[in-house]
BALOBA-1460 file (C-alpha; in Angstrom, 3 decimals):
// residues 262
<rec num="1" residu="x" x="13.603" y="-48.961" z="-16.786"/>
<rec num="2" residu="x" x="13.782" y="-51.550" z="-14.112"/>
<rec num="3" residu="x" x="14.762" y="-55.371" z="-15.964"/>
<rec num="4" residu="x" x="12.177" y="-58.526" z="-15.004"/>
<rec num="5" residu="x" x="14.146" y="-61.317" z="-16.111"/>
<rec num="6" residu="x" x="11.432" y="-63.906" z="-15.182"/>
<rec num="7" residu="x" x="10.680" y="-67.231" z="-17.282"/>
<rec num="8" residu="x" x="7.516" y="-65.988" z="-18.838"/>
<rec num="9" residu="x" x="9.651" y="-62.905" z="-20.099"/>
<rec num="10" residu="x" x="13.465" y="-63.067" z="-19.688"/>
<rec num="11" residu="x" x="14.799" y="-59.663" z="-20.063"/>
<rec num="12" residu="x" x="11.675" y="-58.151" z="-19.521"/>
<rec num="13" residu="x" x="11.497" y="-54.042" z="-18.895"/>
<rec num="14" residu="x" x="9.235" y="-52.606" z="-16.510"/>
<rec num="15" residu="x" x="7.650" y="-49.080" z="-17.868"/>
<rec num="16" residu="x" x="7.202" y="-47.630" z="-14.316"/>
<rec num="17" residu="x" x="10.568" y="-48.621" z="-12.767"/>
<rec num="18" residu="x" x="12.796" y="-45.236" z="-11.010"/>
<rec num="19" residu="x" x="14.168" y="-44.480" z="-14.832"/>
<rec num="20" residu="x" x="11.054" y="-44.351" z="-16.530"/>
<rec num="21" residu="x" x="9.651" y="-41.610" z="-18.190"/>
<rec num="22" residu="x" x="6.160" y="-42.390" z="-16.162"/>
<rec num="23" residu="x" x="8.503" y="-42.297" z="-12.799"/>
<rec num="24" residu="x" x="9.762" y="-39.003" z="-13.610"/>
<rec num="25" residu="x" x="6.606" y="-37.207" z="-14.592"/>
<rec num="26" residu="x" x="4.557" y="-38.573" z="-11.206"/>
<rec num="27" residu="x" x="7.607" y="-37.463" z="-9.376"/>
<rec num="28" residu="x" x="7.585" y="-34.010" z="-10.644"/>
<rec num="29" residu="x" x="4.010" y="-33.734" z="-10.538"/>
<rec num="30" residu="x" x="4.351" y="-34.217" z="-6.691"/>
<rec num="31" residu="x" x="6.833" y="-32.097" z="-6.292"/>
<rec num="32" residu="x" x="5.034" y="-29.257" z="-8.316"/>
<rec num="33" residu="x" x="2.004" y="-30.134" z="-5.813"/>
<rec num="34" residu="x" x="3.949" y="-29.950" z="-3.024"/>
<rec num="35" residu="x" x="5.470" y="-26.673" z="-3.977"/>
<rec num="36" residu="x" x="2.101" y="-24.959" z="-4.972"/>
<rec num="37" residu="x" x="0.537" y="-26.651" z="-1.709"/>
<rec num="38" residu="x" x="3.259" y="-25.224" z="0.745"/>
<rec num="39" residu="x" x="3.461" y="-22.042" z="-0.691"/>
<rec num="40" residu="x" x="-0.415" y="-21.707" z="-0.629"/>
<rec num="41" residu="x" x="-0.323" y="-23.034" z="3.027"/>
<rec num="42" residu="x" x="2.953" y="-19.995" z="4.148"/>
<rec num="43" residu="x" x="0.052" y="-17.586" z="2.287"/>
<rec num="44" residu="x" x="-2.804" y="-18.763" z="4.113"/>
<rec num="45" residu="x" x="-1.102" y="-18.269" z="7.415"/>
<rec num="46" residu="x" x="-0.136" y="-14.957" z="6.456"/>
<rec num="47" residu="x" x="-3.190" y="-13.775" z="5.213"/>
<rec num="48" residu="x" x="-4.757" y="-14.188" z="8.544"/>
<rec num="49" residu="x" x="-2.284" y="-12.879" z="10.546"/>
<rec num="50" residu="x" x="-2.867" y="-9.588" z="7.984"/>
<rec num="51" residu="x" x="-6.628" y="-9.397" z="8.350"/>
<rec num="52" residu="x" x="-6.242" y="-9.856" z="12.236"/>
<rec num="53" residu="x" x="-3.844" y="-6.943" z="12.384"/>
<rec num="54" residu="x" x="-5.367" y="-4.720" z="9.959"/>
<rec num="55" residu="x" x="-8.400" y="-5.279" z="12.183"/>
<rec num="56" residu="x" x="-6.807" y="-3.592" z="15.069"/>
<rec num="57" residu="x" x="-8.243" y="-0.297" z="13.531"/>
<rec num="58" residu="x" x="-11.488" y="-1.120" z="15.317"/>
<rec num="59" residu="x" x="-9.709" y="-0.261" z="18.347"/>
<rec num="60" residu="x" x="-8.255" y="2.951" z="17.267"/>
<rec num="61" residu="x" x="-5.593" y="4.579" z="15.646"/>
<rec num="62" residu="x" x="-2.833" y="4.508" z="18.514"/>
<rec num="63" residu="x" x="-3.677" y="0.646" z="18.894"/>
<rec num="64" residu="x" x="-2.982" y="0.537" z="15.134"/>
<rec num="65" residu="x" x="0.070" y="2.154" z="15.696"/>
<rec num="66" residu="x" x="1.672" y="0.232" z="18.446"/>
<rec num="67" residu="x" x="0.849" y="-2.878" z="16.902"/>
<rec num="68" residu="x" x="2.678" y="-1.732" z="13.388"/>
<rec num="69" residu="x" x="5.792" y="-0.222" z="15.983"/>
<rec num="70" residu="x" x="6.205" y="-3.665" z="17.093"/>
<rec num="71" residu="x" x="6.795" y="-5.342" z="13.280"/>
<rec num="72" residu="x" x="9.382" y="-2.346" z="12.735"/>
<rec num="73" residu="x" x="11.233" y="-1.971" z="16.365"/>
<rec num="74" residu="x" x="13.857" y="-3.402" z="17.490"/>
<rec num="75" residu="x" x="13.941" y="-5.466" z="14.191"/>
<rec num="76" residu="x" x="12.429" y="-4.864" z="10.800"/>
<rec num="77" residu="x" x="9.965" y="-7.713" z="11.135"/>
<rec num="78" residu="x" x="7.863" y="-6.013" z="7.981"/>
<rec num="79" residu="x" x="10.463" y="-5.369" z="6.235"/>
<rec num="80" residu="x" x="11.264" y="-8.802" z="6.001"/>
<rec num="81" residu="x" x="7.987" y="-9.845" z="5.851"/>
<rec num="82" residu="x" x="7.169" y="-8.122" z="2.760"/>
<rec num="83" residu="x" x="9.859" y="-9.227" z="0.638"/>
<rec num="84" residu="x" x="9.357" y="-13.047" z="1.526"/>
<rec num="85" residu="x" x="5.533" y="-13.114" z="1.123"/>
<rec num="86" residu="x" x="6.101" y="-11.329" z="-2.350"/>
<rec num="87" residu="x" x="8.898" y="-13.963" z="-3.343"/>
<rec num="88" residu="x" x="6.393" y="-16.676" z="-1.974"/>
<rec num="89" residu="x" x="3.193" y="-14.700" z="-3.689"/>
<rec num="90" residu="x" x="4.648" y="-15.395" z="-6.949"/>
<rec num="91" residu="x" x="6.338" y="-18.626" z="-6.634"/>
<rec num="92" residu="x" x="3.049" y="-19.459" z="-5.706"/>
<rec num="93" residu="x" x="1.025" y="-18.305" z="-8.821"/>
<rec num="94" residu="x" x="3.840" y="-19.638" z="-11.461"/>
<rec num="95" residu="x" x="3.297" y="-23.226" z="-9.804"/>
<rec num="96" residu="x" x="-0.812" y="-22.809" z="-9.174"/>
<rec num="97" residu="x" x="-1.009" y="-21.741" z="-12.637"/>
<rec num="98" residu="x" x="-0.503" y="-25.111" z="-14.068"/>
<rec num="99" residu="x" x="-3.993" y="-25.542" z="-13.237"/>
<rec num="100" residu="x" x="-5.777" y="-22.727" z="-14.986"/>
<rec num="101" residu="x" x="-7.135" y="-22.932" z="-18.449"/>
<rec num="102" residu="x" x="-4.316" y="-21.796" z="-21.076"/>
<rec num="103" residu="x" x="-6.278" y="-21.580" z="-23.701"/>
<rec num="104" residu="x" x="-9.485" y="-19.549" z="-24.757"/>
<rec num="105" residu="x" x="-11.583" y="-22.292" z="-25.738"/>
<rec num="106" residu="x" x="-10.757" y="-23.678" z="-21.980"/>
<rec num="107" residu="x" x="-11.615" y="-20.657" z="-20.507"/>
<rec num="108" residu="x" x="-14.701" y="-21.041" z="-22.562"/>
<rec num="109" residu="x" x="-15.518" y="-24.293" z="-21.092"/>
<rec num="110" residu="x" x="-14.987" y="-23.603" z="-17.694"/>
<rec num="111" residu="x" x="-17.324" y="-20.845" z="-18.063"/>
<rec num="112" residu="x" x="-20.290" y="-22.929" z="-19.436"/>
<rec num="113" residu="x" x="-19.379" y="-25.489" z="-17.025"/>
<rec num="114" residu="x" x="-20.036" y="-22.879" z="-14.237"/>
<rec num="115" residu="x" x="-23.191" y="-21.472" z="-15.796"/>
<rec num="116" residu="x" x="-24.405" y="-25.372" z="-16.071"/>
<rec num="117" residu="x" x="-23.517" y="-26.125" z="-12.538"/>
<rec num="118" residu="x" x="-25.272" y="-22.837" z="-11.217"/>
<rec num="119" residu="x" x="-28.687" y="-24.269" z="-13.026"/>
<rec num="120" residu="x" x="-28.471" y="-27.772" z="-12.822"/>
<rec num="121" residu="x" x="-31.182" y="-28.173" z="-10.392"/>
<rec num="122" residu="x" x="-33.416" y="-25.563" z="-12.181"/>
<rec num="123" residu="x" x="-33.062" y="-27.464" z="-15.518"/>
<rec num="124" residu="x" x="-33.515" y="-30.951" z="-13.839"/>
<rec num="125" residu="x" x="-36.902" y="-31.563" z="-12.239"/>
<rec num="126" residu="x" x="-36.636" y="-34.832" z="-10.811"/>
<rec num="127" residu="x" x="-37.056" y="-37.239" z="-7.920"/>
<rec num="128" residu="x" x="-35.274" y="-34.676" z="-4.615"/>
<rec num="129" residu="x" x="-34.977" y="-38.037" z="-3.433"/>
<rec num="130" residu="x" x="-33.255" y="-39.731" z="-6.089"/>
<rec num="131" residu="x" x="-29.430" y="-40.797" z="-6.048"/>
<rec num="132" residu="x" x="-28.783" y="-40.170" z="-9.754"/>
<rec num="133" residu="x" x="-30.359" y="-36.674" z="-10.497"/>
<rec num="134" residu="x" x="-28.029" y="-34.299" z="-11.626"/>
<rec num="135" residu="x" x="-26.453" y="-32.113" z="-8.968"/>
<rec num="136" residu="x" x="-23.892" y="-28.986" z="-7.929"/>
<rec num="137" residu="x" x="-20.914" y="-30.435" z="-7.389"/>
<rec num="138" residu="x" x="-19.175" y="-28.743" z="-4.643"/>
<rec num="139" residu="x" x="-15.328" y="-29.004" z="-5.185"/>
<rec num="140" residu="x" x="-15.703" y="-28.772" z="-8.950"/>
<rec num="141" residu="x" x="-17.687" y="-25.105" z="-8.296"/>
<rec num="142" residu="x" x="-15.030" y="-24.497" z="-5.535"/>
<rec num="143" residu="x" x="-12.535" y="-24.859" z="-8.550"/>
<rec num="144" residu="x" x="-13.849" y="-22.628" z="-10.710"/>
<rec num="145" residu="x" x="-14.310" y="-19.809" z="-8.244"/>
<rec num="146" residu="x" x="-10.542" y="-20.421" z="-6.797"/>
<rec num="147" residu="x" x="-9.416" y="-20.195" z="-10.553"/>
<rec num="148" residu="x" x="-11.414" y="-16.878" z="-11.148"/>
<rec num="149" residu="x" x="-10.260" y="-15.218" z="-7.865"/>
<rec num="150" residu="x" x="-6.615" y="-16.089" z="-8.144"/>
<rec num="151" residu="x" x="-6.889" y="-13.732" z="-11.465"/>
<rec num="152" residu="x" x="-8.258" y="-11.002" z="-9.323"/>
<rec num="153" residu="x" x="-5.799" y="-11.825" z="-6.293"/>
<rec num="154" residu="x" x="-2.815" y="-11.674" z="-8.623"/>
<rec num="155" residu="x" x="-3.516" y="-8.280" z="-10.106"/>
<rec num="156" residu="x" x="-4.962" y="-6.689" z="-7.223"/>
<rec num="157" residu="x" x="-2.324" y="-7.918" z="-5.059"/>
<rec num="158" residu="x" x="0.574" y="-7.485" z="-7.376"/>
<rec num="159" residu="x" x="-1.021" y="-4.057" z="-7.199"/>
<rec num="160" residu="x" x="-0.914" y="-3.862" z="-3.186"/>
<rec num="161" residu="x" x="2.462" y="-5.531" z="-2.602"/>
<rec num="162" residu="x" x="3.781" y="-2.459" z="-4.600"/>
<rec num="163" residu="x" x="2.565" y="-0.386" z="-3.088"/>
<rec num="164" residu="x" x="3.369" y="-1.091" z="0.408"/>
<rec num="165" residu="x" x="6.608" y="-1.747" z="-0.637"/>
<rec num="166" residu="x" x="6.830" y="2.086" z="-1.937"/>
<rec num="167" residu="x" x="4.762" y="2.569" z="1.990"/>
<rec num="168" residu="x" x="7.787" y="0.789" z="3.930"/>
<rec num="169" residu="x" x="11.282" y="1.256" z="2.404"/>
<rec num="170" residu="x" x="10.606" y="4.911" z="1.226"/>
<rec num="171" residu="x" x="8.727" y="8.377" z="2.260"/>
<rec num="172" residu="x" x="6.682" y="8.161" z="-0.906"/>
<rec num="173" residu="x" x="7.980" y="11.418" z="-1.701"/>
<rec num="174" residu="x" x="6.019" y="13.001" z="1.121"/>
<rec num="175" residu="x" x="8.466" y="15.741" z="3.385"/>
<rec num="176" residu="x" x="8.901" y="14.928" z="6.645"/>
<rec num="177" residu="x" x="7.226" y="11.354" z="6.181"/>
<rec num="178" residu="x" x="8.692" y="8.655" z="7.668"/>
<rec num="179" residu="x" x="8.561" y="5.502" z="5.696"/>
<rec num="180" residu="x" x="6.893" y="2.191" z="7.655"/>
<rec num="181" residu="x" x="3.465" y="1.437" z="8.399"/>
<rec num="182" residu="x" x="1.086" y="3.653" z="10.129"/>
<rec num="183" residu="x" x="-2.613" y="3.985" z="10.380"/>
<rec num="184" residu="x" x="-2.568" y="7.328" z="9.060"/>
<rec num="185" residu="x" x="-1.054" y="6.631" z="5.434"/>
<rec num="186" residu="x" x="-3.726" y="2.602" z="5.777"/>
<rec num="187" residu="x" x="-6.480" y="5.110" z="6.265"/>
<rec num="188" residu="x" x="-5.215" y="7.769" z="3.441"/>
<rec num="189" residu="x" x="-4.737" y="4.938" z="0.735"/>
<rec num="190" residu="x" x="-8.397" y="3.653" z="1.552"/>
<rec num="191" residu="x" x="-10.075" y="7.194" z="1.973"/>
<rec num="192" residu="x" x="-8.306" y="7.916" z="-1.190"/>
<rec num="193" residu="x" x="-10.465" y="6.437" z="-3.496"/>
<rec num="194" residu="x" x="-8.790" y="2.652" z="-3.209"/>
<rec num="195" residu="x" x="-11.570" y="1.269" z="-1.090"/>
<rec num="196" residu="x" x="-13.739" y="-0.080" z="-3.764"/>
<rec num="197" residu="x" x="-9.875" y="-1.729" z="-5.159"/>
<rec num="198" residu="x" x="-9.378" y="-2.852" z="-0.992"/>
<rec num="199" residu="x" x="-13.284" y="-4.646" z="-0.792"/>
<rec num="200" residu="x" x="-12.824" y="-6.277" z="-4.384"/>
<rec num="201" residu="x" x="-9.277" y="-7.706" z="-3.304"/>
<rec num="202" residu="x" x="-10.280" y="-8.637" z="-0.009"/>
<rec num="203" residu="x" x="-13.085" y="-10.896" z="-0.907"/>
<rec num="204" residu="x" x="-10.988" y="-12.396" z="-3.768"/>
<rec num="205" residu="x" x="-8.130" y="-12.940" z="-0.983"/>
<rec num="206" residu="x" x="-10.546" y="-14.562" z="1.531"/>
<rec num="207" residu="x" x="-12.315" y="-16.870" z="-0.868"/>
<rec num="208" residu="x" x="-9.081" y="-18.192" z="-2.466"/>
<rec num="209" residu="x" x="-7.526" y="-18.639" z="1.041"/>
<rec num="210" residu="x" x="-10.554" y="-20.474" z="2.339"/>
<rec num="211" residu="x" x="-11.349" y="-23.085" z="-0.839"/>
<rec num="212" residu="x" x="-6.955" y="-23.495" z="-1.146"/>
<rec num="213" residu="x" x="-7.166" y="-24.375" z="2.670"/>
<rec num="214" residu="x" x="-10.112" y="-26.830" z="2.135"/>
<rec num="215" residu="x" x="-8.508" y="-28.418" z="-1.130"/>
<rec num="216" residu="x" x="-5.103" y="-28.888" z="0.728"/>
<rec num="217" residu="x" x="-6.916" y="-30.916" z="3.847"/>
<rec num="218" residu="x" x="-8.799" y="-32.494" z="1.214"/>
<rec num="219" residu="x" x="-6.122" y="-33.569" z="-0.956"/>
<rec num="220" residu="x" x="-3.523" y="-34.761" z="1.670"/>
<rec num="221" residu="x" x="-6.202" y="-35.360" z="4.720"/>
<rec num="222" residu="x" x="-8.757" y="-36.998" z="3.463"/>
<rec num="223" residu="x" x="-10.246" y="-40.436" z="3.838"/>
<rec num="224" residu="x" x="-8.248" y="-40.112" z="7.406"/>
<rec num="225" residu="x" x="-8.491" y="-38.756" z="10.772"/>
<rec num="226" residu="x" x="-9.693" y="-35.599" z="9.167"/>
<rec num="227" residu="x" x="-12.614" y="-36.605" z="7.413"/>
<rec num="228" residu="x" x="-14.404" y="-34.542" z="4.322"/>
<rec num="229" residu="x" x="-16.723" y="-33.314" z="6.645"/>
<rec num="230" residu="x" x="-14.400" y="-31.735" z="9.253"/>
<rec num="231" residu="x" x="-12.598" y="-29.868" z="5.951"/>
<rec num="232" residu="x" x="-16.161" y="-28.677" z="5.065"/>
<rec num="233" residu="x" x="-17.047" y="-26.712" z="8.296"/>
<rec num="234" residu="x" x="-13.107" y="-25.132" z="8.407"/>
<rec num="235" residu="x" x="-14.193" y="-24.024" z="4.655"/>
<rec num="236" residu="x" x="-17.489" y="-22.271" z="5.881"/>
<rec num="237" residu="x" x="-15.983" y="-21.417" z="8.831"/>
<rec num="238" residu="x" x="-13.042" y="-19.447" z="7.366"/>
<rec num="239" residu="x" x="-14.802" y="-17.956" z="4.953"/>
<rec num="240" residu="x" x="-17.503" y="-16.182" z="6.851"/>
<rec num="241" residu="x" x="-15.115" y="-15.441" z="9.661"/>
<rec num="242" residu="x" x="-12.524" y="-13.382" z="7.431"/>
<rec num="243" residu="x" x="-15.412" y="-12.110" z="5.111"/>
<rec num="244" residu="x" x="-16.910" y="-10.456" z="8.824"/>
<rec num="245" residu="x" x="-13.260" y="-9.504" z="9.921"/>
<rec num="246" residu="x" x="-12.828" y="-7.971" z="6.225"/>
<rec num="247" residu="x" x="-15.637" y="-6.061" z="5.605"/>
<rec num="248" residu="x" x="-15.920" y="-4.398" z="9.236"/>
<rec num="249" residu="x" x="-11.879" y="-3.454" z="8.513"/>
<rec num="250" residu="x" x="-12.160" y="-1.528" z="5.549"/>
<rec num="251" residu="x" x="-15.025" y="-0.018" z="6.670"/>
<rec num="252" residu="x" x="-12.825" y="1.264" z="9.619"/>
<rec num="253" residu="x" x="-10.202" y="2.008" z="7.164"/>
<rec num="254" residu="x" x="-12.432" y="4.120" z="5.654"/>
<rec num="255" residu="x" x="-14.175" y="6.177" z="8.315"/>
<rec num="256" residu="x" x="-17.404" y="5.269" z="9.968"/>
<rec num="257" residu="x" x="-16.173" y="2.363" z="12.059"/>
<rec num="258" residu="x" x="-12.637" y="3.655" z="12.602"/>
<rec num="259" residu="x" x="-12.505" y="2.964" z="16.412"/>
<rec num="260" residu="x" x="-15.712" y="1.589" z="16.973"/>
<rec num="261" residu="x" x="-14.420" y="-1.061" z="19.183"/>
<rec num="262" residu="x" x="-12.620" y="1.103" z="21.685"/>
């Protein structure tokens, strides 16, 4: 603590001087935010990069191909890839997971608070026009679906990262298979019986990735340049785009509109 050694109160200690306890916990609480905000942000960008390329399916298998060539020759871009997202993946949740509801009767809550959000303006029948009748509120719903698809993101994509680790550094125990990326062994892992696994964890992916993107412009944005509103229409616009981009690609992954685009 800081010392204010005025007249009113010689000697005086300040409670929020650069040794106090209140200092130190709004100090790590940034730097937890910052953490869980970056990571989220290195996700994000990756995320759409992986939708984008897994989209190339649309245009055929041997664009599929040369596009996964290039992330393995000369250099082992995938390789790499893989084991920094999955580093960064779970960084990511140990730090976001300060947020979610520890305890039962929390989870509890923040299910009744959804269900009472979801009917407010059924339950309600007031004024349309009036200021204090009791709404949806937008980033507290946006909350509680980023909290429920994180679960779904970190299991399915625990899942996934696994897996394509087995895909890349070995043969999978297949003779004669060479281990990388190919569209033959994306196809074989959707056809497989995975794609109901692929559509669950893409829509998780893309509705996290949207609402993190519009809390992190909201959070460190707004009020400035980049007004509420501007964060809004990324939000929607994010969302719809990668929820198109998605479902057309695993469709293609999965046969009928493998090539269409060709």
């Amino acid at each position: 603590m800081t010392s204010l050694d005025t007249e009113l109160y010689p000697g005086a200690k300040s409670r929020h001087g650069k040794t106090s306890e209140a200092y130190r916990i709004a100090r790590k609480a940034i730097r937890d935010e910052w953490i869980s905000g970056l990571t989220g942000a290195i996700l994000a960008a990756f995320i759409w990069f992986h939708l984008l390329f897994e989209s190339s399916i649309l245009f055929g298998r041997t664009v599929y191909d040369k596009l996964a060539l290039l992330l393995e020759h000369p250099l082992p871009i995938a390789h790499f890839t893989l084991i920094v997202i999955s580093i960064v993946f779970f960084v990511h949740f140990i730090w976001a997971s300060r947020k979610i509801p520890g305890k039962l009767q929390e989870r509890k809550r923040m299910l009744e608070l959804g269900v009472s959000l979801k009917k407010a303006n059924k339950r309600w029948k007031q004024d349309p026009k009036s200021d204090i009748r009791l709404r949806k509120h937008f980033e507290t719903s946006l909350w509680i679906w980023q909290v429920r698809t994180g679960m779904i993101v970190l299991a399915a994509g625990a899942f996934h990262l696994i897996l394509i680790a087995w895909n890349i550094f070995t043969d999978m125990g297949i003779v004669g298979q060479k281990p990388g990326i190919s569209a033959e062994i994306a196809i074989a892992r959707v056809e497989s019986g995975l794609w109901l696994l692929y559509a669950i964890l893409m829509l998780a992916v893309v509705i996290h990735m949207a609402i993190g993107v519009y809390r992190l412009l909201v959070k460190w944005l707004a009020d400035t340049w980049f007004v509420r509103k501007y964060a809004r229409v990324l939000f929607y616009f994010l969302l719809w785009f990668f929820i198109i981009v998605g479902t057309a690609t695993t469709i293609g992954l999965a046969g009928p509109w493998e090539g269409v685009l060709s």
